[in-house]
N, C-alpha and C positions, 0 to 999 in steps of 0.2 A: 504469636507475639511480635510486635513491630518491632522491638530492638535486637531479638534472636536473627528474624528475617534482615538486618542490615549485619550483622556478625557474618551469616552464612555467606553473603553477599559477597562480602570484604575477602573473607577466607578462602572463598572461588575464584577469585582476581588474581591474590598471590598465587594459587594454586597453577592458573594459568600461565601466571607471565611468568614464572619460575618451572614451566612443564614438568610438575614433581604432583602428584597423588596425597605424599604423605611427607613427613620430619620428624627428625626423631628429639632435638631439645630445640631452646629458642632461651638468648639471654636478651633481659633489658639491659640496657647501661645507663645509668644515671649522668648527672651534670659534670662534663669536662674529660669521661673516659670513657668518647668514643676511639678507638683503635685507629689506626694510619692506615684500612685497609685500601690494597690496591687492588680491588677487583672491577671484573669485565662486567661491561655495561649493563648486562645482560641480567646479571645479577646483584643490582643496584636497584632500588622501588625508592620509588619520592614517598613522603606520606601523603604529599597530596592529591597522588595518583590510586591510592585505593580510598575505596568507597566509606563516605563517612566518617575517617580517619584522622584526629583531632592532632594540630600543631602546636607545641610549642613554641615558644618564642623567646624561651630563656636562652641566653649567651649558652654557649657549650653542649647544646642540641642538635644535633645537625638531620633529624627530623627525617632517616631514611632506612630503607631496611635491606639487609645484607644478607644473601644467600651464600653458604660454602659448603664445600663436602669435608669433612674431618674424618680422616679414620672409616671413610665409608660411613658417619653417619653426617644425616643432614640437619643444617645446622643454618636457624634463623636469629639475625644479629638487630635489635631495635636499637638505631641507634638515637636516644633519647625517647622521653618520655612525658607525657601531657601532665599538668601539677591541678590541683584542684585549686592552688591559691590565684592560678591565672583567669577562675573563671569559668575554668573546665564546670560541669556537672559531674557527680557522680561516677555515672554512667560509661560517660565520656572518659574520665582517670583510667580506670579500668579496661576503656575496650580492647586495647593488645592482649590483654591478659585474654579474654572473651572469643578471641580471633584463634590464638594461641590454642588454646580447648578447641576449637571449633577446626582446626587443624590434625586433630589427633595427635597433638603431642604430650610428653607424659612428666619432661625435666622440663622444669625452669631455673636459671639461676641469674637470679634479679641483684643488680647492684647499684649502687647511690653512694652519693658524696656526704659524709656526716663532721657534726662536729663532736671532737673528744670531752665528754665529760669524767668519764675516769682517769686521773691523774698518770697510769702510769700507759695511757694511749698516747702517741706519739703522730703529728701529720706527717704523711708517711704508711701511717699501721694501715694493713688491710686487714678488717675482721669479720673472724665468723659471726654469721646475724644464729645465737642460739635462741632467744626468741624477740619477742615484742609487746612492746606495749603502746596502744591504739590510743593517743591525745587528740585528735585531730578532732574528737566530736563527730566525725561521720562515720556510719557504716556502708559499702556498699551493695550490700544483701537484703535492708528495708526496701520496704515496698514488694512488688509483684515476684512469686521466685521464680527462676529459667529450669524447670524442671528438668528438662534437656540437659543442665550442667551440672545440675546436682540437688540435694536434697536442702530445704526450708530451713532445717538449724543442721547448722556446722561444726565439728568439734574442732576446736584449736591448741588444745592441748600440746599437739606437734607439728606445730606450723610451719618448722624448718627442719627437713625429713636427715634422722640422725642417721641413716647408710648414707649419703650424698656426704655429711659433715665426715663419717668416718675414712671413708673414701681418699676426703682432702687430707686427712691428717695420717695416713698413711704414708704420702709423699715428706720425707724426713727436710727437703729440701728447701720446703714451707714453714716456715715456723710463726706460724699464724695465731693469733691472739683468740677469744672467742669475748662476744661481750651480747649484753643483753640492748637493743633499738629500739627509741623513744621515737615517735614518729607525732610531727605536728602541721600544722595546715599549711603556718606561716603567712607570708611574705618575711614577716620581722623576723630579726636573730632574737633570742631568748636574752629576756633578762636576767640580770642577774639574780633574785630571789629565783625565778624557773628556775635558772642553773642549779641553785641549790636545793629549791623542792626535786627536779629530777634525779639527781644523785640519794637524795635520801632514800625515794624509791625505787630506786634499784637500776638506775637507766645507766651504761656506759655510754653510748653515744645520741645524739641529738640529729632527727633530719624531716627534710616537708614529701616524703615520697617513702613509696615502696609499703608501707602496712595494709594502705587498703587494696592494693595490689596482691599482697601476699592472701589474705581474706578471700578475696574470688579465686586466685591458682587452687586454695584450700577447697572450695564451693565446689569447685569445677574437677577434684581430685588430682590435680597434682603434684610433682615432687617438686619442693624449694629448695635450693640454696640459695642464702641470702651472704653476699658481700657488701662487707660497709667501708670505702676507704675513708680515712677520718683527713679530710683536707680544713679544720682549722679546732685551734685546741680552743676548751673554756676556760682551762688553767693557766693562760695568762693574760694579762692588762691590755693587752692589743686589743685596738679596732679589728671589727671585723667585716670583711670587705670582697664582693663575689668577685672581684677579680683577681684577687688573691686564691680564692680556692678554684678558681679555674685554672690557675699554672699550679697550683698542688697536686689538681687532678690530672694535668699534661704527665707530670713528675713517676705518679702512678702507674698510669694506665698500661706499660708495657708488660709490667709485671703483673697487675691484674689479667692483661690477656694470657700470660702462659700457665698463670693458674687454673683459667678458662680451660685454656687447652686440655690442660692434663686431665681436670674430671670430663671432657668429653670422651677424650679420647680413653676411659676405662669406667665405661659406662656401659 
Protein backbone atom coordinates (compact mmCIF):
# COMPACT_ATOMS: atom_id res chain seq x y z
CA UNK A 1 0.00 0.00 0.00
CA UNK A 2 1.55 3.42 -1.04
CA UNK A 3 0.72 5.31 2.07
CA UNK A 4 1.95 2.34 4.52
CA UNK A 5 5.15 2.47 2.34
CA UNK A 6 5.67 6.39 3.03
CA UNK A 7 4.81 5.80 7.13
CA UNK A 8 7.41 3.11 7.10
CA UNK A 9 9.70 5.45 5.31
CA UNK A 10 9.09 8.41 7.64
CA UNK A 11 9.52 6.06 10.78
CA UNK A 12 13.10 4.83 9.56
CA UNK A 13 14.36 8.32 9.27
CA UNK A 14 13.37 9.21 12.81
CA UNK A 15 14.66 5.87 13.82
CA UNK A 16 17.91 6.84 12.25
CA UNK A 17 18.65 10.30 13.17
CA UNK A 18 17.64 9.60 16.81
CA UNK A 19 20.02 6.06 16.68
CA UNK A 20 16.99 4.42 18.85
CA UNK A 21 15.35 0.97 17.34
CA UNK A 22 12.37 1.62 19.43
CA UNK A 23 10.06 4.27 22.11
CA UNK A 24 8.29 3.77 24.52
CA UNK A 25 5.21 6.91 24.38
CA UNK A 26 5.07 9.87 22.03
CA UNK A 27 2.71 13.06 22.96
CA UNK A 28 1.17 15.49 20.51
CA UNK A 29 0.85 19.09 21.66
CA UNK A 30 -1.76 20.96 20.41
CA UNK A 31 -1.84 24.90 19.57
CA UNK A 32 0.36 27.27 21.83
CA UNK A 33 1.70 24.26 24.46
CA UNK A 34 4.67 23.60 23.01
CA UNK A 35 7.29 23.24 26.22
CA UNK A 36 10.57 25.69 26.45
CA UNK A 37 12.53 22.58 25.65
CA UNK A 38 16.23 23.10 25.66
CA UNK A 39 17.59 20.20 23.98
CA UNK A 40 20.72 19.09 21.94
CA UNK A 41 20.67 19.42 18.42
CA UNK A 42 20.85 16.07 18.09
CA UNK A 43 17.58 15.48 19.22
CA UNK A 44 15.56 18.25 17.54
CA UNK A 45 13.81 16.89 13.80
CA UNK A 46 12.26 19.72 11.61
CA UNK A 47 9.15 18.25 10.18
CA UNK A 48 10.35 19.04 7.21
CA UNK A 49 13.14 16.87 7.34
CA UNK A 50 11.18 13.66 7.48
CA UNK A 51 9.80 12.03 4.68
CA UNK A 52 6.33 13.27 3.59
CA UNK A 53 5.62 14.87 6.88
CA UNK A 54 2.72 17.65 6.61
CA UNK A 55 3.28 21.34 8.24
CA UNK A 56 1.42 23.50 9.85
CA UNK A 57 1.30 26.89 9.59
CA UNK A 58 -0.94 27.86 12.38
CA UNK A 59 0.72 30.42 14.91
CA UNK A 60 1.74 28.23 18.00
CA UNK A 61 3.20 25.23 16.01
CA UNK A 62 6.60 25.18 15.87
CA UNK A 63 6.46 22.03 13.62
CA UNK A 64 9.35 19.82 15.17
CA UNK A 65 9.87 16.73 17.02
CA UNK A 66 11.69 16.25 20.15
CA UNK A 67 13.52 13.21 21.53
CA UNK A 68 14.15 12.72 25.42
CA UNK A 69 14.82 10.03 27.75
CA UNK A 70 12.48 10.08 30.93
CA UNK A 71 12.85 7.86 33.56
CA UNK A 72 14.62 5.54 31.06
CA UNK A 73 11.75 5.59 28.80
CA UNK A 74 11.95 7.10 25.40
CA UNK A 75 10.03 9.58 24.81
CA UNK A 76 8.73 11.44 21.32
CA UNK A 77 7.61 15.09 21.66
CA UNK A 78 5.43 16.47 18.27
CA UNK A 79 5.52 19.56 18.73
CA UNK A 80 2.36 20.67 16.86
CA UNK A 81 0.20 19.19 14.70
CA UNK A 82 -1.29 19.36 10.90
CA UNK A 83 -5.36 20.50 11.08
CA UNK A 84 -7.50 19.27 8.44
CA UNK A 85 -9.12 22.88 8.13
CA UNK A 86 -5.59 24.04 6.59
CA UNK A 87 -6.08 21.69 3.72
CA UNK A 88 -4.52 18.92 5.12
CA UNK A 89 -6.19 15.65 3.67
CA UNK A 90 -7.25 13.00 5.70
CA UNK A 91 -4.48 11.10 5.56
CA UNK A 92 -2.18 13.78 6.03
CA UNK A 93 -4.10 14.97 9.79
CA UNK A 94 -3.21 11.68 11.01
CA UNK A 95 0.10 10.69 9.64
CA UNK A 96 2.08 11.18 13.28
CA UNK A 97 -0.40 9.21 14.55
CA UNK A 98 0.63 6.56 11.59
CA UNK A 99 4.39 7.02 12.16
CA UNK A 100 3.82 6.79 15.78
CA UNK A 101 2.30 2.86 15.27
CA UNK A 102 4.71 2.43 12.86
CA UNK A 103 7.33 3.07 15.64
CA UNK A 104 6.22 0.57 18.09
CA UNK A 105 4.86 2.54 20.56
CA UNK A 106 1.96 1.80 22.64
CA UNK A 107 1.07 5.42 25.00
CA UNK A 108 -0.08 8.24 23.39
CA UNK A 109 -1.04 11.22 25.19
CA UNK A 110 -2.40 13.79 22.71
CA UNK A 111 -3.37 17.25 23.77
CA UNK A 112 -5.09 20.52 22.31
CA UNK A 113 -6.21 23.84 23.15
CA UNK A 114 -10.31 23.90 23.63
CA UNK A 115 -12.81 26.21 24.17
CA UNK A 116 -14.93 25.87 27.57
CA UNK A 117 -18.52 25.19 27.08
CA UNK A 118 -19.46 23.96 30.51
CA UNK A 119 -19.85 26.69 32.55
CA UNK A 120 -18.02 25.63 35.43
CA UNK A 121 -14.60 25.04 33.08
CA UNK A 122 -12.36 27.83 33.63
CA UNK A 123 -9.35 29.13 30.93
CA UNK A 124 -6.79 27.91 32.75
CA UNK A 125 -8.58 24.17 33.41
CA UNK A 126 -6.70 21.39 32.01
CA UNK A 127 -9.00 18.41 31.39
CA UNK A 128 -9.31 14.85 31.25
CA UNK A 129 -10.67 14.19 27.40
CA UNK A 130 -13.15 11.02 28.98
CA UNK A 131 -14.46 10.79 25.60
CA UNK A 132 -15.71 12.31 22.28
CA UNK A 133 -17.74 13.11 20.07
CA UNK A 134 -16.61 13.31 16.17
CA UNK A 135 -18.56 16.83 14.46
CA UNK A 136 -16.04 17.20 11.99
CA UNK A 137 -18.00 15.05 9.33
CA UNK A 138 -14.74 13.01 8.47
CA UNK A 139 -13.62 9.75 9.47
CA UNK A 140 -10.08 8.80 8.98
CA UNK A 141 -10.71 5.00 8.50
CA UNK A 142 -13.03 5.17 5.08
CA UNK A 143 -11.55 4.12 2.29
CA UNK A 144 -8.76 1.33 1.95
CA UNK A 145 -7.88 -0.33 5.59
CA UNK A 146 -3.80 -0.50 6.72
CA UNK A 147 -4.39 -4.07 7.79
CA UNK A 148 -0.79 -3.78 9.10
CA UNK A 149 -2.44 -1.20 11.79
CA UNK A 150 -5.38 -2.80 12.64
CA UNK A 151 -8.70 -4.28 11.87
CA UNK A 152 -11.61 -2.52 9.25
CA UNK A 153 -14.14 -1.58 12.17
CA UNK A 154 -13.04 -0.19 15.34
CA UNK A 155 -14.62 -0.29 18.67
CA UNK A 156 -14.53 3.16 20.37
CA UNK A 157 -16.32 2.51 23.06
CA UNK A 158 -13.04 3.30 25.12
CA UNK A 159 -11.22 5.74 23.25
CA UNK A 160 -9.38 7.26 26.24
CA UNK A 161 -7.77 4.23 27.96
CA UNK A 162 -9.30 4.36 31.76
CA UNK A 163 -5.77 2.83 33.56
CA UNK A 164 -3.77 5.90 31.76
CA UNK A 165 -6.88 8.43 33.32
CA UNK A 166 -6.52 6.45 36.67
CA UNK A 167 -3.14 6.64 36.78
CA UNK A 168 -3.53 10.62 36.61
CA UNK A 169 -5.94 10.78 39.13
CA UNK A 170 -3.95 9.12 41.55
CA UNK A 171 -1.52 11.97 41.74
CA UNK A 172 -3.56 13.97 44.70
CA UNK A 173 -1.61 17.03 43.33
CA UNK A 174 -3.78 17.27 40.13
CA UNK A 175 -6.96 18.04 40.73
CA UNK A 176 -7.99 17.82 37.20
CA UNK A 177 -11.55 18.18 35.94
CA UNK A 178 -12.81 15.46 33.45
CA UNK A 179 -15.21 16.50 30.69
CA UNK A 180 -16.61 14.93 27.66
CA UNK A 181 -14.59 16.83 23.54
CA UNK A 182 -16.63 17.93 20.82
CA UNK A 183 -14.14 18.07 18.12
CA UNK A 184 -14.97 20.18 14.86
CA UNK A 185 -13.25 20.90 11.33
CA UNK A 186 -13.35 24.57 11.81
CA UNK A 187 -11.44 27.46 10.68
CA UNK A 188 -14.59 29.41 12.47
CA UNK A 189 -15.33 29.79 16.27
CA UNK A 190 -18.79 28.24 16.84
CA UNK A 191 -21.82 30.13 16.85
CA UNK A 192 -23.61 30.82 19.23
CA UNK A 193 -26.85 28.36 18.54
CA UNK A 194 -23.59 25.47 18.22
CA UNK A 195 -22.72 26.70 21.49
CA UNK A 196 -25.87 25.79 22.51
CA UNK A 197 -26.72 22.74 20.46
CA UNK A 198 -23.20 21.42 21.88
CA UNK A 199 -23.91 21.66 25.43
CA UNK A 200 -27.40 20.18 25.17
CA UNK A 201 -25.51 17.16 23.76
CA UNK A 202 -23.36 16.68 26.07
CA UNK A 203 -20.07 18.45 24.93
CA UNK A 204 -17.85 20.14 27.79
CA UNK A 205 -15.47 21.55 25.61
CA UNK A 206 -15.27 22.65 21.88
CA UNK A 207 -11.83 22.11 19.44
CA UNK A 208 -10.60 21.60 15.49
CA UNK A 209 -8.01 18.76 16.35
CA UNK A 210 -7.41 15.57 18.07
CA UNK A 211 -10.72 13.16 17.36
CA UNK A 212 -9.62 11.99 14.17
CA UNK A 213 -6.35 11.52 15.68
CA UNK A 214 -7.72 9.62 18.61
CA UNK A 215 -9.87 7.25 15.73
CA UNK A 216 -6.42 5.92 14.11
CA UNK A 217 -4.26 5.76 17.78
CA UNK A 218 -7.69 3.42 18.37
CA UNK A 219 -7.24 1.67 14.72
CA UNK A 220 -3.65 1.31 15.22
CA UNK A 221 -4.34 -0.19 19.21
CA UNK A 222 -3.09 2.21 21.29
CA UNK A 223 -3.40 3.81 24.65
CA UNK A 224 -4.82 7.59 24.70
CA UNK A 225 -4.71 10.01 27.07
CA UNK A 226 -6.38 12.94 26.01
CA UNK A 227 -5.65 16.63 27.58
CA UNK A 228 -7.79 19.42 26.77
CA UNK A 229 -6.45 22.76 28.10
CA UNK A 230 -9.48 25.11 27.75
CA UNK A 231 -7.63 28.45 26.53
CA UNK A 232 -11.13 30.48 25.97
CA UNK A 233 -14.46 30.20 27.71
CA UNK A 234 -18.11 30.22 25.52
CA UNK A 235 -19.67 31.45 28.77
CA UNK A 236 -18.87 34.84 28.28
CA UNK A 237 -19.62 37.98 25.77
CA UNK A 238 -15.94 38.23 24.68
CA UNK A 239 -14.60 38.10 21.12
CA UNK A 240 -12.90 35.37 20.47
CA UNK A 241 -9.45 35.81 19.19
CA UNK A 242 -6.37 33.11 18.42
CA UNK A 243 -4.22 35.32 19.82
CA UNK A 244 -5.55 35.48 22.86
CA UNK A 245 -5.67 31.70 23.26
CA UNK A 246 -2.12 31.44 22.19
CA UNK A 247 -0.84 33.49 25.53
CA UNK A 248 -3.65 31.14 27.45
CA UNK A 249 -1.91 28.38 26.12
CA UNK A 250 1.78 30.02 26.96
CA UNK A 251 0.04 30.49 30.59
CA UNK A 252 -0.60 26.58 30.53
CA UNK A 253 1.80 24.79 29.12
CA UNK A 254 4.21 24.38 32.15
CA UNK A 255 1.86 22.71 34.17
CA UNK A 256 0.71 20.72 31.38
CA UNK A 257 4.24 19.39 30.98
CA UNK A 258 4.68 18.18 34.68
CA UNK A 259 1.47 16.43 34.19
CA UNK A 260 3.28 14.98 31.25
CA UNK A 261 5.93 14.03 33.26
CA UNK A 262 4.47 12.22 35.92
CA UNK A 263 2.14 9.76 33.76
CA UNK A 264 5.56 8.98 31.90
CA UNK A 265 7.43 8.64 34.46
CA UNK A 266 4.78 5.59 36.13
CA UNK A 267 4.05 4.01 33.23
Amino acid sequence: MKQLKKIIKAANYIKKKFKENSFDTAVIFGSGLNPDFNVNKKNNLDYSDIPYFPKSKVTGHNNSLIFQKINDKKVLFFEGRPHFFEGFNVEEVVYPVRIIKELGITNLIITNASGGLNKDLKIGDIVIIKDHINFTFNNPLIGANIEEHGPRFVDMTDAYDKNLIALLKKNKNYKLKEGIYIGVSGPNYETTAEVNFFKKIGADMAGMSAVMEVITAKHCGLRVLGLSCITNSYNTIKKIDHNNIINAAKNIKEQLLKIIYYVIGNL
